[in-house]
C-alpha positions as CSV (number, residue, x, y, z in Angstrom):
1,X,7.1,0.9,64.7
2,X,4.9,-2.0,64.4
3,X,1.7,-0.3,64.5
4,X,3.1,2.2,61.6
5,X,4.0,-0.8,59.7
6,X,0.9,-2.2,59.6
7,X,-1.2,0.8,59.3
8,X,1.4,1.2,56.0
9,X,2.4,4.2,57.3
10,X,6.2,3.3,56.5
11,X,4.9,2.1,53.2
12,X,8.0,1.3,52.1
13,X,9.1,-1.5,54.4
14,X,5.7,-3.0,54.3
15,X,5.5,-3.5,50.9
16,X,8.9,-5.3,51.4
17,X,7.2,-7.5,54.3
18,X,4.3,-8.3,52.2
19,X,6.1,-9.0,48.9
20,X,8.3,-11.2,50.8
21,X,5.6,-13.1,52.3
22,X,3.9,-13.5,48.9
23,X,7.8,-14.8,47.6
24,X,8.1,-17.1,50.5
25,X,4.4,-18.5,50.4
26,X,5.1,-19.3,46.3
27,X,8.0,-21.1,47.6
28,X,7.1,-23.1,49.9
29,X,3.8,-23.6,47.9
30,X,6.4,-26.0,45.9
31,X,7.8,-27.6,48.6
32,X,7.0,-32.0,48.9
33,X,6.0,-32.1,52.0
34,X,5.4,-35.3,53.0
35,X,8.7,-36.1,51.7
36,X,10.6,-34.1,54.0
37,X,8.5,-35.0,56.8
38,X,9.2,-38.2,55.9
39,X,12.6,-38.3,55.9
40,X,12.5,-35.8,58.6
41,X,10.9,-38.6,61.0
42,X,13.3,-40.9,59.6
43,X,16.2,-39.4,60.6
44,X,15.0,-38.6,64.1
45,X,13.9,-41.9,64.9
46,X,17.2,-43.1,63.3
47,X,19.2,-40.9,65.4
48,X,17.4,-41.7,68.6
49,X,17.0,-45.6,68.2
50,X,20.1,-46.4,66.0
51,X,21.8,-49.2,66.1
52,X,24.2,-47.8,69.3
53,X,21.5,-49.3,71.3
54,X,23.1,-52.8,70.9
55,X,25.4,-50.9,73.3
56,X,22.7,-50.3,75.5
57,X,21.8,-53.7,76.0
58,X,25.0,-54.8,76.2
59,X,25.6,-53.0,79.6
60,X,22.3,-52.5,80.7
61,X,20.6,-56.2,80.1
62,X,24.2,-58.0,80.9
63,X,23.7,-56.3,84.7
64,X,20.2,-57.6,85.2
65,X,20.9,-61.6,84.7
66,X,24.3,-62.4,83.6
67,X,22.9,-65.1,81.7
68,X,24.6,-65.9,78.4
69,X,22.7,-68.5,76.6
70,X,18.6,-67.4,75.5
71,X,16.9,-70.9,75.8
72,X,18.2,-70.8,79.7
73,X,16.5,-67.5,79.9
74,X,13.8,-68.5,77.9
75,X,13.6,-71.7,80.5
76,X,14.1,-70.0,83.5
77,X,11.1,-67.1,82.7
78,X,8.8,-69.9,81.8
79,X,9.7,-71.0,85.1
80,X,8.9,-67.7,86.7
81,X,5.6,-68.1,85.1
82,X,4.2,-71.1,85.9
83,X,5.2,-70.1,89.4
84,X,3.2,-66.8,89.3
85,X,0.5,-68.9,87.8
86,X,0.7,-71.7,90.7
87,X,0.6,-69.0,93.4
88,X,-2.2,-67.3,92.1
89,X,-4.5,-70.4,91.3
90,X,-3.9,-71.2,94.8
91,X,-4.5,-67.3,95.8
92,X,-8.2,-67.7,93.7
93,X,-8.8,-71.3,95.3
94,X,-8.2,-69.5,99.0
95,X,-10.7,-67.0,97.8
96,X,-13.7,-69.3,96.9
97,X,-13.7,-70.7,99.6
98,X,-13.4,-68.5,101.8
99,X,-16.6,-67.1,100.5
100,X,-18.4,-70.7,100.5
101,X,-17.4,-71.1,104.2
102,X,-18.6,-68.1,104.5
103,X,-22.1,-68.3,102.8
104,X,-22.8,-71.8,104.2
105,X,-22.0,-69.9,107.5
106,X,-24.6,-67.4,107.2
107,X,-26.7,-69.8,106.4
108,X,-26.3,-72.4,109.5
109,X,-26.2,-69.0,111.5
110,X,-29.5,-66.9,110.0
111,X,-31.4,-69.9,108.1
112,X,-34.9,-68.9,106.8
113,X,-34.0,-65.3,107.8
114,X,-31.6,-64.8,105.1
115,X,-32.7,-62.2,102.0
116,X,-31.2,-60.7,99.3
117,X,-31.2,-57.0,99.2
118,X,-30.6,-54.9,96.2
């Protein structure tokens, strides 16, 4: 069926495919398209991150802490920070020098042997 279509061997119903495409390209020739994508977006971002997700946070972010007042949470992840901070200033410190104790060790241990290969 197809292939007679096309080969306009039914004549009659491609004329009516073609002259409806034609029809339907004028149309939508007319058509504002970046409004209705737009407002198309719009809506789906509306509908996706509306303002139900108050509700969302209410149940999901009122399980993690329980804490009702923002400058205690504000306090209390500063907190959380300076500790991180703390632990990884001393986790750097370790670091250097372990590898000073280490170079001066190579040193007392290999002296004028001691070369740097690339």
């Amino acid at each position: 069926v197809v292939k007679n279509i096309l080969t306009w061997e039914e004549s009659y119903i491609s004329f009516l495919i073609t002259t409806l495409c034609f029809v339907v390209s004028f149309a939508v020739f007319f058509v504002p398209w970046a409004f209705c994508i737009k407002w198309t977006l719009r809506i789906i971002f509306w509908c996706t991150l509306g303002p139900w997700m108050k509700l969302a946070d209410i149940f999901y972010f009122s399980k993690r802490g329980n804490i009702d007042n923002e400058k205690e949470r504000k306090i209390k992840m500063k907190l959380d920070r300076e500790k991180k901070l703390k632990q990884h200033k001393q986790e750097t410190q370790f670091k250097r020098e372990k590898a000073c104790k280490l170079r001066d060790f190579k040193q007392y241990m290999f002296g004028e042997h001691i070369c740097r290969v690339n």
